[in-house]
C-alpha positions in Angstrom: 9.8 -5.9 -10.6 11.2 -2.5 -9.8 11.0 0.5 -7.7 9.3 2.5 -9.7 6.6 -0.1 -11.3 6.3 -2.2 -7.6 5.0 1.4 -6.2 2.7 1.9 -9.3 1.1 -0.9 -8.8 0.4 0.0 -5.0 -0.9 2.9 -5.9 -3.3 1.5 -8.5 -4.3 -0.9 -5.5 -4.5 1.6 -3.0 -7.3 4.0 -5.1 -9.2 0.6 -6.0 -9.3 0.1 -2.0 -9.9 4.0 -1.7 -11.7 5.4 -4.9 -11.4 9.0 -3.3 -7.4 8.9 -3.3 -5.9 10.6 -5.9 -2.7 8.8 -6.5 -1.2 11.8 -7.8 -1.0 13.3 -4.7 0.2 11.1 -2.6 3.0 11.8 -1.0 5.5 8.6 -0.5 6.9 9.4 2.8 3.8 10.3 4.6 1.6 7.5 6.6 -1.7 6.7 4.3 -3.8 8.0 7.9 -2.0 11.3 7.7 -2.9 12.4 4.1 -6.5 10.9 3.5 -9.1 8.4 5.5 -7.7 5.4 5.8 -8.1 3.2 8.6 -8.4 -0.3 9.8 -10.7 -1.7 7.6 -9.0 -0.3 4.9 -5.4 -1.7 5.8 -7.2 -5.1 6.1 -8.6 -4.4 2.6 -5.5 -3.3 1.1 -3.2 -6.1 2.6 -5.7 -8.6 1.0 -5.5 -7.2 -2.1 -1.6 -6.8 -1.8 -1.8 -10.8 -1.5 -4.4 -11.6 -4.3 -2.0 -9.1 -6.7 1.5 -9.7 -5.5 1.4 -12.7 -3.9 2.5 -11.7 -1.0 1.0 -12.4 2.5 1.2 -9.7 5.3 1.0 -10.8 8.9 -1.2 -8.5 10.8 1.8 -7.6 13.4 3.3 -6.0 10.0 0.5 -4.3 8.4 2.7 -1.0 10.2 5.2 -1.8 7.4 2.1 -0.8 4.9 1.6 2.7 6.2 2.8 4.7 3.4 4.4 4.2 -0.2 7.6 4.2 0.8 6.9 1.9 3.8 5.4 -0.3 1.2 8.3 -0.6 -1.4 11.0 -1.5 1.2 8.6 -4.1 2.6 7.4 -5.7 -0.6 10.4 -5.2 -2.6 12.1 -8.1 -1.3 9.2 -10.2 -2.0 8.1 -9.6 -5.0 
């Protein structure tokens, strides 16, 4: 998977978790918190549907790595 399609795919997780996101404005570098509502609850949600999609299980002491789209691509890059 690459770049490009491994943060498309986040992003068409991340509005399924939170319909009122629009992915077009995200903004990669900023934390998911700082731009729109997102909290606990919602990185549990989000981590659990990174696993069911990706395969890929996040540890709660690294959901931090999950804050924003970049933060996401360098940590499920490698895994995917």
């Amino acid at each position: 998977m690459t770049r490009e399609e491994l943060a498309r795919r986040i992003l068409e997780l991340l509005t399924e978790i939170a319909p009122d996101v629009d992915a077009a404005s995200v903004i990669p570098g900023i934390d998911f918190r700082d731009q729109f509502d997102f909290d606990s609850m919602d990185t549990l949600n989000f981590a659990i549907a990174l696993n069911r999609e990706l395969g890929v299980e996040v540890p709660e002491a690294e959901y931090a790595r999950l804050a924003s789209l970049d933060k996401c691509v360098e940590y499920l890059l490698p895994k995917t």
